[in-house]
C-alpha positions in Angstrom: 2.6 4.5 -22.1 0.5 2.0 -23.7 -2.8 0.8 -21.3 -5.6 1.6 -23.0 -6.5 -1.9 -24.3 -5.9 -3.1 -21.1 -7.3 -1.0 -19.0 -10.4 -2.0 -20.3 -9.8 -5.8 -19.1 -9.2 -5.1 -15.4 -11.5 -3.7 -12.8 -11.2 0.1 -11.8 -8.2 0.6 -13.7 -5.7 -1.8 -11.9 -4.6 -2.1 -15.6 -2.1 0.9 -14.9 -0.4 -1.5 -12.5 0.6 -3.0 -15.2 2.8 -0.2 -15.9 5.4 -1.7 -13.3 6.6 -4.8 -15.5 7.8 -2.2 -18.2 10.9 -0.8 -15.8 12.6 -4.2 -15.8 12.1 -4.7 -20.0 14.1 -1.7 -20.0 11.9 0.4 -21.1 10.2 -1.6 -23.8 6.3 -0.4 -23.5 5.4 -3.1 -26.3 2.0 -3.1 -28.4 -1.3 -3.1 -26.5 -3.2 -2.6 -30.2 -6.7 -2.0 -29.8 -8.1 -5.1 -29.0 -11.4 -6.6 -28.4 -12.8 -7.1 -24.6 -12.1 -10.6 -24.8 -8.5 -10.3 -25.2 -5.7 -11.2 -22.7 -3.4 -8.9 -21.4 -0.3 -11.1 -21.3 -1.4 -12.5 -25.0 1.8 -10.7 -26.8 4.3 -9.8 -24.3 7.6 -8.3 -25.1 10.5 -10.0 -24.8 13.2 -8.1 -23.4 16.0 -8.9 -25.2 17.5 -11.4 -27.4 21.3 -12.6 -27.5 22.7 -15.2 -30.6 21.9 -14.8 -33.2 23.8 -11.6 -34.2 27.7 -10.8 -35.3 30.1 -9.8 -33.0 32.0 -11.6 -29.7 29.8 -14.1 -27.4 32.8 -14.0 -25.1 34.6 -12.4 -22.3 33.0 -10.9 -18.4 30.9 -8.2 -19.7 29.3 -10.5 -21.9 28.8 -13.2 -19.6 27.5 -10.5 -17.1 25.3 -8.8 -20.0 23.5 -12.7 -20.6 22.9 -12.7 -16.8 21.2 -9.1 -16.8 18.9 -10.6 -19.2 18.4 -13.7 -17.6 17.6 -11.5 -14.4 15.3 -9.4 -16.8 13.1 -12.3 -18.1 12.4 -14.1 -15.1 11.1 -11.1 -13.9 8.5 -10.8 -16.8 7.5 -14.2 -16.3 6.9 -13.3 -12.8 5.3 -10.6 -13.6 3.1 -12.5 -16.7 2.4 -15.3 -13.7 0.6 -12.4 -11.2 -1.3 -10.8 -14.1 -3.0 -14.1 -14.6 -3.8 -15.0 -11.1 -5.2 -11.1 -10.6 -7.1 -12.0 -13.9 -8.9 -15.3 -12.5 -9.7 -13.8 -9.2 -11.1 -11.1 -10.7 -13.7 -13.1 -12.2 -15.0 -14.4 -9.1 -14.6 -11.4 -6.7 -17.5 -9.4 -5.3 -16.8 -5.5 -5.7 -15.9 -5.8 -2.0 -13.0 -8.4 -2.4 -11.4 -6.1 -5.3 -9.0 -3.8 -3.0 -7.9 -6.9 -1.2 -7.4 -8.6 -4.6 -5.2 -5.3 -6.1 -3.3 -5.5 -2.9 -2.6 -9.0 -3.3 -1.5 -8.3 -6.6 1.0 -5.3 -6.1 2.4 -7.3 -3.2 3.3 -10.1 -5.4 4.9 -7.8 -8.0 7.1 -6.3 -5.5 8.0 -9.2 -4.6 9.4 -10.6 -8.2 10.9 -6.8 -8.7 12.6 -7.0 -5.2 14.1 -10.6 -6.0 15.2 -9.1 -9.1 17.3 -6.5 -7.6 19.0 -8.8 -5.3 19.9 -10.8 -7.8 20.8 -7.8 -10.0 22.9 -6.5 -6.8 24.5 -9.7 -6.9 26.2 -9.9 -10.2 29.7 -9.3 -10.7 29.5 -6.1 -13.1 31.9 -5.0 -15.2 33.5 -1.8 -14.4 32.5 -0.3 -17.1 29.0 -1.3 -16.6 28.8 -0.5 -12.9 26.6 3.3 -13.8 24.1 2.4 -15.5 24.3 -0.9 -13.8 23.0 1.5 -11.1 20.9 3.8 -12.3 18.9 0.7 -13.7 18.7 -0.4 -10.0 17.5 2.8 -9.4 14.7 3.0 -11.9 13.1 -0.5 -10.6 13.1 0.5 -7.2 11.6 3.9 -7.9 8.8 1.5 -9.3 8.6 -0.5 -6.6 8.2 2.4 -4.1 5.2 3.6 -6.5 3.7 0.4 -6.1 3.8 -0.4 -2.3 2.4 3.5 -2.1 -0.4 2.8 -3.9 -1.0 -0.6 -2.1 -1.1 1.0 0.8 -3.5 3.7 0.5 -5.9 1.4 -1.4 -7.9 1.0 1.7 -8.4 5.1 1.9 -9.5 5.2 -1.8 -13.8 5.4 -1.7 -14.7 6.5 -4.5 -14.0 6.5 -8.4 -12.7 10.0 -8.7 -10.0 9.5 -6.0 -8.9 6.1 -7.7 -8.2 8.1 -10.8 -6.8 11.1 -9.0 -4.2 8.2 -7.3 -3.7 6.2 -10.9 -3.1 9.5 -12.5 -0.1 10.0 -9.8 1.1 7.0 -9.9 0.9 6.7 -13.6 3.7 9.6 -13.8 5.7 8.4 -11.1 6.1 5.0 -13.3 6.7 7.1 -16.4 10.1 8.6 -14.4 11.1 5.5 -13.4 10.9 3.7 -16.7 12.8 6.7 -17.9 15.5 6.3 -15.7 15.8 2.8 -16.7 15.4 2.7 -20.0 18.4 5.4 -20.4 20.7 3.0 -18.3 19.4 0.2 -20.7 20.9 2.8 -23.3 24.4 3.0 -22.3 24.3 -0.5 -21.5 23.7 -1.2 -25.1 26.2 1.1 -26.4 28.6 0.0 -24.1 28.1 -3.5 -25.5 28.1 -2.2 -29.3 31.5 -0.6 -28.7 33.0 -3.9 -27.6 31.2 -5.5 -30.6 29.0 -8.2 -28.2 26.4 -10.0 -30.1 23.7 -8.9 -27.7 20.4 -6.7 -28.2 18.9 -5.5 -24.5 16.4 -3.9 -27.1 15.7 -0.5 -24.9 13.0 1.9 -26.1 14.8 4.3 -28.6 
């Protein structure tokens, strides 16, 4: 998982938090590179996938229902792009006492965009051949979501530096399984949708 670049940006290592916005680009973990302290965060994001142009069908209810995944999928990162910006303007301002009420703010309004995105993934009229890993990609964002409101919750418990890390480190895995579990539903998605020749890339982490 990529966070070293931005770890560096956000205060005691919120930056892993970060880690959450991967599960719903299906396991895309994009390119921090190694850039300077001024840098943003959100300057390069990934964008989760990408329909027309490509050969093959544009029609038909799995396609119509792959175009709403994505839709689902990228208003979730822009959600997600939108707290990361407000966390990063508080931040600037906050006294050292006003950060665990500012990282709680922020993992509340992340669960937030991730829970709207499962109800409207919940809603969707899925194909049945897509009804799995339809599923198991459910699953994998609200394994993530769970991580998160954990570690918002104990945030007030966490004193010094040493437990922070020992609670990042946690949670740092528990975000790794759930971005597995995702990004192998976004797996069979995509070769679900290349054996019915669709002209649509959910670009999953190979």
């Amino acid at each position: 998982m990529k966070t070293s670049a931005i770890s560096r940006l956000l205060p005691l290592g919120v930056a892993l938090l970060l880690a959450l916005s991967l599960v719903l680009a299906c396991g895309d973990d994009g390119d921090d590179g190694a850039g300077e302290d001024t840098a943003s965060p959100t300057s390069s994001p990934t964008n989760s996938a990408t329909a027309s142009p490509l050969s093959g069908s544009t029609n038909g209810p799995l396609f119509d229902y792959l175009t709403s995944f994505l839709e689902i999928v990228e208003d979730a990162e822009s959600g997600t792009v939108g707290a990361v910006e407000r966390f990063n303007e508080t931040s600037r301002e906050i006294t050292a006492d006003e950060r665990i009420p500012a990282m709680q703010t922020y993992l509340s309004e992340i669960e937030t965009v991730f829970t709207d995105a499962i109800d409207r993934l919940e809603a969707l009229s899925v194909p049945d051949i897509a009804v799995t890993p339809h599923g198991t990609f459910i699953e994998g964002v609200r394994s993530s979501i769970d991580a998160g409101e954990s570690v918002r919750l104990e945030l007030p418990d966490i004193t010094t530096v040493v437990q922070l890390d020992k609670r990042l480190a946690q949670f740092d895995t528990e975000v790794d399984a759930a971005v597995e579990i995702s990004n192998a539903a976004c797996l069979e998605l995509q070769a679900i949708a290349d054996a019915e020749v669709l002209a649509i890339d959910l670009d999953c982490q190979d």
